[in-house]
gemmi code that builds the backbone of each chain (N, CA, C; Angstrom):
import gemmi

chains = {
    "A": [
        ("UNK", (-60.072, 49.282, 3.934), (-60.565, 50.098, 2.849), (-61.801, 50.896, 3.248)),
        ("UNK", (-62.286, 51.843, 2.453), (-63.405, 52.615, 2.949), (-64.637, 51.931, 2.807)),
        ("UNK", (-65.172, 52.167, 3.558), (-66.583, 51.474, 3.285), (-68.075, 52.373, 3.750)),
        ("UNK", (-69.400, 51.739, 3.270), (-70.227, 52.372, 3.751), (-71.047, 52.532, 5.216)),
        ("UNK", (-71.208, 52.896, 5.725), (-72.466, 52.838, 7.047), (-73.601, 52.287, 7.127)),
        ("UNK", (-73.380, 51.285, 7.324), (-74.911, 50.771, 7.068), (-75.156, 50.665, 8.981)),
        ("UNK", (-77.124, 51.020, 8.914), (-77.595, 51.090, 10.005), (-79.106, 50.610, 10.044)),
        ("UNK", (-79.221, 49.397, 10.636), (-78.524, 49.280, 11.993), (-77.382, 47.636, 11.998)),
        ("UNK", (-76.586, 47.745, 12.576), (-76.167, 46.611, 12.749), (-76.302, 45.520, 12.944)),
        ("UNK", (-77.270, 44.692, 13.479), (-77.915, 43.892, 13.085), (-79.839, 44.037, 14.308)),
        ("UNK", (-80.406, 43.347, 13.581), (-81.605, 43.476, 14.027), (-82.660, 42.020, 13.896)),
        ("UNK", (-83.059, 41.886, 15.376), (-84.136, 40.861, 15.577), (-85.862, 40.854, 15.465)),
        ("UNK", (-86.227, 40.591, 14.446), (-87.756, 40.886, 13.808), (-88.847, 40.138, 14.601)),
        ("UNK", (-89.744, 40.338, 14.594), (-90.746, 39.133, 14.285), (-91.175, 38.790, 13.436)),
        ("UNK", (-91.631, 37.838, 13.028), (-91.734, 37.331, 11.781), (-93.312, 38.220, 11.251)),
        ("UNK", (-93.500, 39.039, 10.186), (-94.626, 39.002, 9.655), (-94.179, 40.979, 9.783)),
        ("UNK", (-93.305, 41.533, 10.613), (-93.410, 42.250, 10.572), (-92.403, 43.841, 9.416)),
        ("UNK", (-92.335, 44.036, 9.271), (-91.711, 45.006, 8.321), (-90.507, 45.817, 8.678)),
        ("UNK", (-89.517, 45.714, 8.215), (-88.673, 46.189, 8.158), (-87.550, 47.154, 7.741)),
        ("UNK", (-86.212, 48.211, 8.033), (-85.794, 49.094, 7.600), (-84.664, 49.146, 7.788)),
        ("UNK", (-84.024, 49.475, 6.787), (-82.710, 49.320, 7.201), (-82.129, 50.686, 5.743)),
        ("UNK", (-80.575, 50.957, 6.265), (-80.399, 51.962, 5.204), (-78.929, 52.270, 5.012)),
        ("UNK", (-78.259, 52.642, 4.620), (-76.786, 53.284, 4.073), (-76.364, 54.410, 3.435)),
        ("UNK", (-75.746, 55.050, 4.225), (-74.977, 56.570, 4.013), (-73.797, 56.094, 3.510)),
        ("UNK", (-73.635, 57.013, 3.081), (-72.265, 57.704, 2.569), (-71.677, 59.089, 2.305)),
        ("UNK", (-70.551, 59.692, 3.050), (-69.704, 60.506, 2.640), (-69.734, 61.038, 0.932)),
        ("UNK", (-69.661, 60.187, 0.420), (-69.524, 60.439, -1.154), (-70.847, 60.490, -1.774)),
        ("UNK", (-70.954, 61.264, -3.168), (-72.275, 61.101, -3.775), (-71.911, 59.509, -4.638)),
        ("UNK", (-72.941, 59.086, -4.978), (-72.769, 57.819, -5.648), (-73.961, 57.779, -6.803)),
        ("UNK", (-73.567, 57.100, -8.059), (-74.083, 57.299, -9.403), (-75.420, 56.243, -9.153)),
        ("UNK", (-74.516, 55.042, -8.378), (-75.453, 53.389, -8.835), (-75.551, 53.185, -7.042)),
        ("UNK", (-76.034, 52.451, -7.049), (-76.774, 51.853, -5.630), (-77.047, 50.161, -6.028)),
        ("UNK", (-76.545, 49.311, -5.014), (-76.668, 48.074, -5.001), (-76.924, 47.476, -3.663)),
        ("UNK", (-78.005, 46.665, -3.544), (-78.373, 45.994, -2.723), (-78.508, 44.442, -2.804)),
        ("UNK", (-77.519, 43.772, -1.188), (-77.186, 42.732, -1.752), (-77.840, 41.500, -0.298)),
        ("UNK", (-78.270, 40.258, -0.464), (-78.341, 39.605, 0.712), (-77.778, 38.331, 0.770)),
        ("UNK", (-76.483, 38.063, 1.915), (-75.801, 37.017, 2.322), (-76.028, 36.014, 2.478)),
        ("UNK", (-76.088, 34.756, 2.006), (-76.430, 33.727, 3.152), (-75.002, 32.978, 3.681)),
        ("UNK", (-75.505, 32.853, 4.913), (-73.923, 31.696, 5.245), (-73.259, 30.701, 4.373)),
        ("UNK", (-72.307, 30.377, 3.847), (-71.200, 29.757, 3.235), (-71.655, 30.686, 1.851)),
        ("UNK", (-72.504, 31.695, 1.526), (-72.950, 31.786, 0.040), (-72.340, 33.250, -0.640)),
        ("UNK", (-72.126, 33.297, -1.845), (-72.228, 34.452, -2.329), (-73.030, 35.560, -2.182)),
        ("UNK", (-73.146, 36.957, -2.236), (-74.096, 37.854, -1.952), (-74.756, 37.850, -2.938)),
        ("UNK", (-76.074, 37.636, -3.488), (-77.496, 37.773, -4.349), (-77.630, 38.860, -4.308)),
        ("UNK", (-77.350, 39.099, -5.612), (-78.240, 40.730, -6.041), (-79.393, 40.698, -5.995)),
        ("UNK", (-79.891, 41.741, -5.191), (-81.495, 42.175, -4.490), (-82.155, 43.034, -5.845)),
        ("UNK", (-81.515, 44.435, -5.749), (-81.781, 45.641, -6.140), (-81.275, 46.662, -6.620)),
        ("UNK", (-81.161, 47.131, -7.988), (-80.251, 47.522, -8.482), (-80.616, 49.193, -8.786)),
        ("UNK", (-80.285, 50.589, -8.373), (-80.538, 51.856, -7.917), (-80.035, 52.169, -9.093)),
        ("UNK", (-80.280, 53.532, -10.049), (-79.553, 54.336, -11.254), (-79.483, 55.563, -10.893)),
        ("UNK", (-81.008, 56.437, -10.338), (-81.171, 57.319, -10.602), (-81.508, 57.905, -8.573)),
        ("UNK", (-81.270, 59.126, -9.262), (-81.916, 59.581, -7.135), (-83.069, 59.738, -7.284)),
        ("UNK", (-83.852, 59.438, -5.991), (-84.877, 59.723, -6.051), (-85.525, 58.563, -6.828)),
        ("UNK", (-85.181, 57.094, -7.084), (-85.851, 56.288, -7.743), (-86.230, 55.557, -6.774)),
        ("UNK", (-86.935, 54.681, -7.195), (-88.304, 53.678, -5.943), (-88.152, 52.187, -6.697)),
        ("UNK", (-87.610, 51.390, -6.367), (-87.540, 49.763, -7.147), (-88.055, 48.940, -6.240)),
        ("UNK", (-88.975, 48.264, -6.614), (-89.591, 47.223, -5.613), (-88.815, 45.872, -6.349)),
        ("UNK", (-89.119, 44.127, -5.565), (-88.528, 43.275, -6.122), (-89.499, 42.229, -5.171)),
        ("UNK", (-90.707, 42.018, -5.131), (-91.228, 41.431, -4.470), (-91.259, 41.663, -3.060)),
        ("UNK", (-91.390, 41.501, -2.163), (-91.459, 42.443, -0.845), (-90.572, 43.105, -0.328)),
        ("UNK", (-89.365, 43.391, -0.848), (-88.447, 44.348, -0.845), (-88.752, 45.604, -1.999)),
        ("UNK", (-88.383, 46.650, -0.968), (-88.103, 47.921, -1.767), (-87.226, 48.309, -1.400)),
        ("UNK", (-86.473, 49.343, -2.485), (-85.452, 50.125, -2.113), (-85.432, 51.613, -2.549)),
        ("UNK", (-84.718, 52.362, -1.985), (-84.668, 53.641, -2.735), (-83.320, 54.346, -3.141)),
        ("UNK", (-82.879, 54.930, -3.615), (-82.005, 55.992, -4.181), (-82.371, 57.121, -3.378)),
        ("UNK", (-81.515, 57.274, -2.021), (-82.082, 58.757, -0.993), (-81.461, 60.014, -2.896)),
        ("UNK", (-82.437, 60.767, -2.325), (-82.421, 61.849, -3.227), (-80.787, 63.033, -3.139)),
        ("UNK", (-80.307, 62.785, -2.044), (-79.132, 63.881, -1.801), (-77.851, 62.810, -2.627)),
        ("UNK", (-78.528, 61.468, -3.395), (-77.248, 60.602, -3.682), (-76.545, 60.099, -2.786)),
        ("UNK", (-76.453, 60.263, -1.268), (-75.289, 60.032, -0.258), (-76.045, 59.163, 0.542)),
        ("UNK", (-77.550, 58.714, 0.131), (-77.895, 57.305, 1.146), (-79.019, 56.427, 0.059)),
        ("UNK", (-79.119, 55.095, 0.574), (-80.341, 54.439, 0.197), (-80.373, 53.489, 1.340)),
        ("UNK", (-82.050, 53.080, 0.950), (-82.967, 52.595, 2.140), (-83.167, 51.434, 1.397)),
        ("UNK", (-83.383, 50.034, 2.129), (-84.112, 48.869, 1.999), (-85.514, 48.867, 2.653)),
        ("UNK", (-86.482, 48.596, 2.001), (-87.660, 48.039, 3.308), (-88.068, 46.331, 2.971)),
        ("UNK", (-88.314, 45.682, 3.539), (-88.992, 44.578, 3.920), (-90.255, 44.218, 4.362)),
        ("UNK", (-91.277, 43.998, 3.312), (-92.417, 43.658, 4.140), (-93.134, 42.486, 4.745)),
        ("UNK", (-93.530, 42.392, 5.423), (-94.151, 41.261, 6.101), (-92.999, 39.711, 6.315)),
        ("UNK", (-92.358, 40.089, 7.164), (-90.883, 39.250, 7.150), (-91.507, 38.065, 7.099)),
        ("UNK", (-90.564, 36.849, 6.624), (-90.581, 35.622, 6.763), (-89.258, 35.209, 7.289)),
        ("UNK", (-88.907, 33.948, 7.827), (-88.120, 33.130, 8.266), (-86.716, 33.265, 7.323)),
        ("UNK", (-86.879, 32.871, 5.949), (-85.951, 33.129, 4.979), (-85.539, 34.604, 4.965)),
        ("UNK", (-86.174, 35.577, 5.654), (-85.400, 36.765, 5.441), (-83.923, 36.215, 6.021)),
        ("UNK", (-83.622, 35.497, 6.965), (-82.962, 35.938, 7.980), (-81.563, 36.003, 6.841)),
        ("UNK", (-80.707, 36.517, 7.009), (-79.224, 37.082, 6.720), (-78.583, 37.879, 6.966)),
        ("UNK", (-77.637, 38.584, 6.366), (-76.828, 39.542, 6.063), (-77.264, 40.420, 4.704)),
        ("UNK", (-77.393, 41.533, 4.819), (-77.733, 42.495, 3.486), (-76.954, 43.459, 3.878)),
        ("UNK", (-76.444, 43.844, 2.571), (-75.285, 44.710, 1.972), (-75.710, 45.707, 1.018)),
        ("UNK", (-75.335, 47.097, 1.193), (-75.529, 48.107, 0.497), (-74.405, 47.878, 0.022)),
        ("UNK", (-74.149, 48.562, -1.655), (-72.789, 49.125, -2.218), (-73.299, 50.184, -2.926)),
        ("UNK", (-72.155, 51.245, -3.323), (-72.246, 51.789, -4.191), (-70.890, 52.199, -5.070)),
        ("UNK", (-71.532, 52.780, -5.892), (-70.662, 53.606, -7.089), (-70.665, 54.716, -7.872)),
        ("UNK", (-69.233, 55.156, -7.875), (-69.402, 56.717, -8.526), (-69.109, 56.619, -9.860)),
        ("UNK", (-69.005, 57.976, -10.296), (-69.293, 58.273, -11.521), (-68.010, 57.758, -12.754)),
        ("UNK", (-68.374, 57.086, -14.310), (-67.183, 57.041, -14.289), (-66.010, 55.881, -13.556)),
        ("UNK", (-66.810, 54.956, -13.163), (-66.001, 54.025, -12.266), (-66.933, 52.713, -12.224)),
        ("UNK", (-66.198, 51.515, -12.528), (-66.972, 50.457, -12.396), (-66.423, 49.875, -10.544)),
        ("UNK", (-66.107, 50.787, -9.895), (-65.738, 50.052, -8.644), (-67.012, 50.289, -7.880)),
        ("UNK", (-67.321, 49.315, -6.674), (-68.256, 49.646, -5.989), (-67.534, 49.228, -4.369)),
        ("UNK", (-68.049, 49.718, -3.441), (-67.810, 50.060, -2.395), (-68.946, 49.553, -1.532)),
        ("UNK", (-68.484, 48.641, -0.455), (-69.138, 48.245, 0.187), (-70.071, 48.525, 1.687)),
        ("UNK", (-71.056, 48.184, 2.045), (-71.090, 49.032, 3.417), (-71.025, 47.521, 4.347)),
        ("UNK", (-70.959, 47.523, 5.663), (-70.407, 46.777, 6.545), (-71.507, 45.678, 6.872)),
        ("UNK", (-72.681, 46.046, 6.263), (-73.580, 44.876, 6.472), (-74.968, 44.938, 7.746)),
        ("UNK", (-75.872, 44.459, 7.235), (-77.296, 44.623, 8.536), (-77.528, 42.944, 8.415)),
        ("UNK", (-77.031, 42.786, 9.732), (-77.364, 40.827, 10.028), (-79.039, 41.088, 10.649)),
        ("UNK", (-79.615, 40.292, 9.825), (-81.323, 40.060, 9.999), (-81.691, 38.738, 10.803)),
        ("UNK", (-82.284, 38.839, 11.837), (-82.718, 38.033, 12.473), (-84.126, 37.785, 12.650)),
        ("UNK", (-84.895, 36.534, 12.416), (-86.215, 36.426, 12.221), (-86.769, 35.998, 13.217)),
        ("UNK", (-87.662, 36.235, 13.731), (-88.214, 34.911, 15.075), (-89.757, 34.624, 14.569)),
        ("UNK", (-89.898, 33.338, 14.947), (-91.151, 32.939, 13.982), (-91.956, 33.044, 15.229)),
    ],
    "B": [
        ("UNK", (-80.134, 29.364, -16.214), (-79.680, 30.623, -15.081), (-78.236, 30.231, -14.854)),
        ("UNK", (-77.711, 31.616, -15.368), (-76.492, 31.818, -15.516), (-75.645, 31.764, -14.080)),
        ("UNK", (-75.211, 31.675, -13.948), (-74.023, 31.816, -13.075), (-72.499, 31.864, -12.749)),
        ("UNK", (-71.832, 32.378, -12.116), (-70.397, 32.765, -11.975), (-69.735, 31.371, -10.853)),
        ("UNK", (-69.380, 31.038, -11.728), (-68.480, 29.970, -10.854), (-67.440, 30.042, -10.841)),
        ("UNK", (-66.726, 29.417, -9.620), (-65.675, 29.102, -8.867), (-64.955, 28.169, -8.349)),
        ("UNK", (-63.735, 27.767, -8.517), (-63.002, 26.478, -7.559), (-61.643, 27.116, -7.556)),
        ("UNK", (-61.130, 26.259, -6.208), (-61.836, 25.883, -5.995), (-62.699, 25.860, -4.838)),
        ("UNK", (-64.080, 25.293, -4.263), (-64.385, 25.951, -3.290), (-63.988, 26.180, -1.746)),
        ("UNK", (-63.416, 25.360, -1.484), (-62.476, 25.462, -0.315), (-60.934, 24.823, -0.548)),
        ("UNK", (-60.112, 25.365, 0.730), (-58.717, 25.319, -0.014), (-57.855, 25.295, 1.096)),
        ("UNK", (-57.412, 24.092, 1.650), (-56.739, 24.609, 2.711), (-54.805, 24.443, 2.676)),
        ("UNK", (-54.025, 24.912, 2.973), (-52.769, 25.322, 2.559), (-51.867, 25.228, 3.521)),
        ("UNK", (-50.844, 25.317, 3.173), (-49.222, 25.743, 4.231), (-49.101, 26.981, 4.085)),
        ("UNK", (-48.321, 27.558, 4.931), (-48.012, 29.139, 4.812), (-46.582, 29.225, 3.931)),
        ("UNK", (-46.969, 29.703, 2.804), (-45.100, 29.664, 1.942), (-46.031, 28.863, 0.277)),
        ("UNK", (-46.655, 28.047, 0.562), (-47.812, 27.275, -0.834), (-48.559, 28.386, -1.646)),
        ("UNK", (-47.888, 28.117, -2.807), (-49.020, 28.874, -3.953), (-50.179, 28.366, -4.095)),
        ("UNK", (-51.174, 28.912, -3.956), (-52.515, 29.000, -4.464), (-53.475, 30.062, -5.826)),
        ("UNK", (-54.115, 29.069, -6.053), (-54.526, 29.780, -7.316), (-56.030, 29.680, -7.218)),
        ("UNK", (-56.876, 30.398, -7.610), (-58.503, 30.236, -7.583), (-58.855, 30.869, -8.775)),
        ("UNK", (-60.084, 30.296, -9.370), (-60.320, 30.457, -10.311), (-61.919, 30.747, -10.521)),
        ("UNK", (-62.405, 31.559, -11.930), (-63.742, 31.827, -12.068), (-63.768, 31.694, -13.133)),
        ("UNK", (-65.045, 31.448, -13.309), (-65.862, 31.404, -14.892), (-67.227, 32.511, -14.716)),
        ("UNK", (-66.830, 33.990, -15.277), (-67.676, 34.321, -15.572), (-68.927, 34.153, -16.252)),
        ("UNK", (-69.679, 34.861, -16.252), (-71.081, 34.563, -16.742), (-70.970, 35.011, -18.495)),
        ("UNK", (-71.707, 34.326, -18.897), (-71.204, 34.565, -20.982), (-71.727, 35.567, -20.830)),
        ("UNK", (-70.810, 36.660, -21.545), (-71.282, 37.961, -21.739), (-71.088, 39.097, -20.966)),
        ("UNK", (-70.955, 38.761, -19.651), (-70.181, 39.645, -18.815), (-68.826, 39.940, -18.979)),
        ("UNK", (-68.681, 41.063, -19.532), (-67.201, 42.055, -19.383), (-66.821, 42.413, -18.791)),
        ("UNK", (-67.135, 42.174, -17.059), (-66.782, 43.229, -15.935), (-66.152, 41.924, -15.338)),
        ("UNK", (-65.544, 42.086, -15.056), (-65.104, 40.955, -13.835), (-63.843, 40.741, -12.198)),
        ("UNK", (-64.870, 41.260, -11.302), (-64.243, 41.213, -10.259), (-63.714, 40.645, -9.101)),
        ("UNK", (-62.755, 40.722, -8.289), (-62.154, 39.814, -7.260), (-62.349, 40.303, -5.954)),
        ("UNK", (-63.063, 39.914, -5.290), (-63.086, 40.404, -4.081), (-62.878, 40.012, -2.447)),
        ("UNK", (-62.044, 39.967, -1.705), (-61.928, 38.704, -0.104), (-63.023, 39.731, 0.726)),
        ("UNK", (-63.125, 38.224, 1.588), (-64.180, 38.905, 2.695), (-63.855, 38.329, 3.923)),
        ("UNK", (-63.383, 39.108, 4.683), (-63.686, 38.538, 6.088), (-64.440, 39.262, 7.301)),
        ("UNK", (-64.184, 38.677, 8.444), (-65.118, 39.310, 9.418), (-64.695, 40.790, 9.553)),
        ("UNK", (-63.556, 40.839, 10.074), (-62.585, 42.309, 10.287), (-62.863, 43.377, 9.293)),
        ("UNK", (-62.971, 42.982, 7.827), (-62.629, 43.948, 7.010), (-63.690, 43.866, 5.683)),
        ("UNK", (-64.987, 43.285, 6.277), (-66.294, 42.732, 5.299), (-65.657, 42.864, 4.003)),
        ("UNK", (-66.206, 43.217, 2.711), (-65.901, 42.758, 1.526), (-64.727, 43.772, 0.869)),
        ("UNK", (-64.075, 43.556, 0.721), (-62.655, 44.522, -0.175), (-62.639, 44.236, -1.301)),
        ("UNK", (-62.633, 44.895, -2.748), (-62.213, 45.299, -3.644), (-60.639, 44.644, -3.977)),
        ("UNK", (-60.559, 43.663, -4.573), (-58.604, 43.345, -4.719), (-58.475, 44.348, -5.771)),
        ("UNK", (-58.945, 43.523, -6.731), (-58.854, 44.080, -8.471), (-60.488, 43.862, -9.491)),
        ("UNK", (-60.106, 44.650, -10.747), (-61.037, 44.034, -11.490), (-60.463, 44.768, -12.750)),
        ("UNK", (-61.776, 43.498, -14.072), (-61.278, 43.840, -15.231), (-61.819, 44.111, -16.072)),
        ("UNK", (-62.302, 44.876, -17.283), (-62.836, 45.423, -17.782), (-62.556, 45.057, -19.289)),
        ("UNK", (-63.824, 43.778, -20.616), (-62.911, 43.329, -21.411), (-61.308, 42.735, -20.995)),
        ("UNK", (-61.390, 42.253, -19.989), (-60.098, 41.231, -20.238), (-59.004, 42.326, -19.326)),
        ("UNK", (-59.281, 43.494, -19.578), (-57.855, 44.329, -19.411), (-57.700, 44.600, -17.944)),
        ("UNK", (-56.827, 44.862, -16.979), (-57.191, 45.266, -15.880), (-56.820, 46.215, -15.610)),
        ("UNK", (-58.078, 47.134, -14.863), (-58.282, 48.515, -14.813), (-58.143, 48.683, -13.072)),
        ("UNK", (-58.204, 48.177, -12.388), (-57.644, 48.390, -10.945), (-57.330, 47.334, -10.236)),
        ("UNK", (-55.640, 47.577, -9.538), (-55.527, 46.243, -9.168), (-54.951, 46.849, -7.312)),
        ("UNK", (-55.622, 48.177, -7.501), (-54.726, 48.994, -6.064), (-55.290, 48.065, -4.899)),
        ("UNK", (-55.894, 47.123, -4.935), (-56.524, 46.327, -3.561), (-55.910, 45.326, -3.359)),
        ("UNK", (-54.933, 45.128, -3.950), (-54.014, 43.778, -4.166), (-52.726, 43.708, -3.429)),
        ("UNK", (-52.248, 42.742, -2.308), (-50.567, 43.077, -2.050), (-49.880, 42.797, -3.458)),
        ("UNK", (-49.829, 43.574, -3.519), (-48.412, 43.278, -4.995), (-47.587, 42.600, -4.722)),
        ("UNK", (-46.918, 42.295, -3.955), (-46.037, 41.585, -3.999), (-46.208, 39.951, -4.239)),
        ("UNK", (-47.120, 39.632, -3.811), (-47.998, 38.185, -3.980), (-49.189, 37.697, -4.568)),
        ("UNK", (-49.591, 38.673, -4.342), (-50.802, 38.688, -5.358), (-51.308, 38.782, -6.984)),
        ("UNK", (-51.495, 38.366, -7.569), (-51.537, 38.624, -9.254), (-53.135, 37.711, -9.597)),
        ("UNK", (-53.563, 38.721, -10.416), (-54.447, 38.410, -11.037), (-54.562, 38.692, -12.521)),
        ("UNK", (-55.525, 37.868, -13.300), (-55.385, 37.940, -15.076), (-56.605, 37.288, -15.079)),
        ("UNK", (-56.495, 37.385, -16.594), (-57.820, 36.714, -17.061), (-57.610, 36.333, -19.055)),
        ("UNK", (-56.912, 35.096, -18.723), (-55.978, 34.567, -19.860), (-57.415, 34.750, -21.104)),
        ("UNK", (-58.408, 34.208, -20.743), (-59.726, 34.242, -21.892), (-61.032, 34.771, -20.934)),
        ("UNK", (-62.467, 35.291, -22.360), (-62.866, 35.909, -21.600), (-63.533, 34.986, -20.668)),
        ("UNK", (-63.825, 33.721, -20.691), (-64.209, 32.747, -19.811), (-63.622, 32.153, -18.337)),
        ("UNK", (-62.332, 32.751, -17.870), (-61.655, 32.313, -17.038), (-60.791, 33.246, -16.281)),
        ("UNK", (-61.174, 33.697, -15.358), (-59.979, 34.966, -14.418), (-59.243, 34.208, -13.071)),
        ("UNK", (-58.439, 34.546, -13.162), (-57.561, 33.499, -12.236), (-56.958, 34.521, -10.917)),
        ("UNK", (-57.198, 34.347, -9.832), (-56.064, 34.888, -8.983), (-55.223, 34.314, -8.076)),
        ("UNK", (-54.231, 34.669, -7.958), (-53.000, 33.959, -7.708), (-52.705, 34.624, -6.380)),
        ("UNK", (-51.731, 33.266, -5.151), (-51.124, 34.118, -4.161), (-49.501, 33.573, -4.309)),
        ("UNK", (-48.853, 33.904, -4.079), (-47.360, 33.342, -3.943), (-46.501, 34.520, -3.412)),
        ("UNK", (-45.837, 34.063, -2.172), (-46.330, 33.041, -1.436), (-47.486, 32.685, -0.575)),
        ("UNK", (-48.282, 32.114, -0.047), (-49.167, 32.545, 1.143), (-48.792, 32.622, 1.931)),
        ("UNK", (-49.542, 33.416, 2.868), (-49.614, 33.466, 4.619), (-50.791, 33.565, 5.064)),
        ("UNK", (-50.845, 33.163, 7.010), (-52.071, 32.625, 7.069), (-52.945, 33.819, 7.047)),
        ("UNK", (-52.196, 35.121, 7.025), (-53.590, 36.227, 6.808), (-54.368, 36.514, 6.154)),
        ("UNK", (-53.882, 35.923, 4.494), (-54.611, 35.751, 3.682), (-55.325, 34.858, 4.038)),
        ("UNK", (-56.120, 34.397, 4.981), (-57.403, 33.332, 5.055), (-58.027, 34.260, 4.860)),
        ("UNK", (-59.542, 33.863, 4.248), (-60.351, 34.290, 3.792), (-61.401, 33.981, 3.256)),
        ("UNK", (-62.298, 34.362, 2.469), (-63.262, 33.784, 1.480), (-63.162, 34.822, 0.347)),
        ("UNK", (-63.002, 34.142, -0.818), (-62.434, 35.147, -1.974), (-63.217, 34.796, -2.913)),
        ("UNK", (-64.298, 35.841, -3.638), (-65.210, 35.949, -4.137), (-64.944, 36.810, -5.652)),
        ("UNK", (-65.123, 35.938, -6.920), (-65.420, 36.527, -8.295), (-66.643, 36.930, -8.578)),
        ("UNK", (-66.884, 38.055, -9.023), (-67.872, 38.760, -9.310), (-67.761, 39.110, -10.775)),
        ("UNK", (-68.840, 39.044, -11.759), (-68.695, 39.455, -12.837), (-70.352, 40.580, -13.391)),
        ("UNK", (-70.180, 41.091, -14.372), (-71.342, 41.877, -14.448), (-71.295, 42.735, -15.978)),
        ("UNK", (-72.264, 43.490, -16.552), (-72.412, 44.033, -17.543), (-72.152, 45.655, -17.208)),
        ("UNK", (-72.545, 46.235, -17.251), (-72.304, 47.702, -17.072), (-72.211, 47.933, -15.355)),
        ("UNK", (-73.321, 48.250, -14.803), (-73.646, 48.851, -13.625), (-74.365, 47.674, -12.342)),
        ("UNK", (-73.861, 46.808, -12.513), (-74.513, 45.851, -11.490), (-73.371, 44.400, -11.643)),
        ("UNK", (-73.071, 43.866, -10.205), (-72.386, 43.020, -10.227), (-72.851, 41.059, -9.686)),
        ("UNK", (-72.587, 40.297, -10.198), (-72.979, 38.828, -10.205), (-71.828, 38.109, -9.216)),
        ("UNK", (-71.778, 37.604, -8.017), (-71.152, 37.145, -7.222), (-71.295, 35.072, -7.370)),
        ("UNK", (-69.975, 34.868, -7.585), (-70.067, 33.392, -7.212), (-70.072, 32.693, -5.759)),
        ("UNK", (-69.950, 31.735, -5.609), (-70.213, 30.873, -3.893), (-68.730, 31.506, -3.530)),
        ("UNK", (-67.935, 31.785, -3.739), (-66.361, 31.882, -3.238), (-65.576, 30.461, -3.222)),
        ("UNK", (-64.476, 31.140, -2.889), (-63.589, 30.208, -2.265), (-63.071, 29.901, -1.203)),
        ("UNK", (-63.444, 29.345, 0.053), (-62.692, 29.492, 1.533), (-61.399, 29.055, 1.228)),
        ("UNK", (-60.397, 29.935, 1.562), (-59.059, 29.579, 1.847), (-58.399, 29.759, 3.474)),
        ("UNK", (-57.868, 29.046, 3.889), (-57.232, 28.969, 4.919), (-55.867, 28.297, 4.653)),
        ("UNK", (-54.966, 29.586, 5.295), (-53.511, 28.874, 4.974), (-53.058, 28.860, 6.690)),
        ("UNK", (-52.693, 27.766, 6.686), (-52.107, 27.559, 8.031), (-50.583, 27.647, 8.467)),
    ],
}
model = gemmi.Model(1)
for chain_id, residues in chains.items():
    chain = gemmi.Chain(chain_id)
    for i, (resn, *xyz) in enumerate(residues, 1):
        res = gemmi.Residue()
        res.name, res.seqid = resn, gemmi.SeqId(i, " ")
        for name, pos in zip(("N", "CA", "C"), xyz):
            atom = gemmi.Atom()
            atom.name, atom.element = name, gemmi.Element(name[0])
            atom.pos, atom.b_iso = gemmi.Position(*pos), 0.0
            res.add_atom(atom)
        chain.add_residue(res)
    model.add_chain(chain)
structure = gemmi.Structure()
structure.add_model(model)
structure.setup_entities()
């Protein structure tokens, strides 16, 4: 099925330091969802996007709504150990409760 | 704290054995979605339902696959027959308008 671009594929931190990660898409998209994995677990909703050009923080995560509609950004600040996972962009268009997934940024922490 | 549950959580099978998995949306959520995940093909879209009704089921083999949601407390999806490609981890998601609630899944492996 189609999915989104997420970049970068996975990435090894140090711990304390800040992080970026982000997802394109081909398509414009209404909603923006940001999600983080843990092994055997369901994906946890992070961050939830409406508008372009919007800015949502959630405790040391932020995210954005890129303004052209066709990307959003995660940041991470001051990593900890528990970052480590899998985080997932989705989105959705207009008119549609489907959302669309992007392929995932595996986070790696080193303390 | 609400949550979307699932069983059951792991599931292991014959190839040709019906299987069935099941969710309990979150009270109040009208959205409710089905989704497998594996390594190859990260998270896919089967179906989902909207009030009870289902509004897309194009992610689904039809031929084996069926999903419903007899009350609004309970969405069921079904394989008959299996095969082992359907292994997986198969994840109900439920949600209110524009944002979606993921349960632990279900590991299935049909051998």
């Amino acid at each position: 099925g189609q999915q989104l671009n997420q970049s970068p594929q996975s990435m090894f931190i140090q711990e304390g330091e800040d992080v970026s990660m982000n997802c394109t898409s081909s398509s414009i998209f209404n909603t923006w969802l940001w999600y983080k994995q843990d092994p055997g677990e369901g994906p946890v909703l992070l961050i939830a996007l409406y508008k372009a050009g919007e800015l949502t923080s959630n405790g040391r995560l932020t995210a954005q709504f890129g303004i052209t509609r066709k990307d959003s950004f995660l940041n991470i600040s001051a990593s900890i150990p528990s970052d480590v996972g899998i985080y997932f962009c989705a989105g959705s268009t207009s008119g549609t409760y489907k959302y669309i997934f992007g392929t995932g940024t595996r986070l790696k922490v080193l303390a | 704290d609400a949550r979307v549950t699932q069983t059951p959580r792991h599931k292991v099978t014959e190839m040709g054995q019906e299987v069935t998995m099941r969710c309990q949306p979150i009270l109040g959520h009208n959205t409710v979605f089905w989704y497998r995940q594996t390594m190859m093909q990260g998270l896919e879209l089967l179906a989902y339902f909207r009030n009870r009704a289902p509004l897309d089921d194009s992610g689904m083999p039809k031929d084996r696959f069926s999903a419903e949601m007899p009350d609004a407390t309970l969405a069921t999806l079904k394989i008959q027959p299996s095969e082992p490609r359907d292994s997986a981890v198969y994840f109900c998601a439920s949600g209110p308008l524009y944002t979606q609630y993921f349960g632990p899944g279900t590991r299935l492996t049909v051998l």
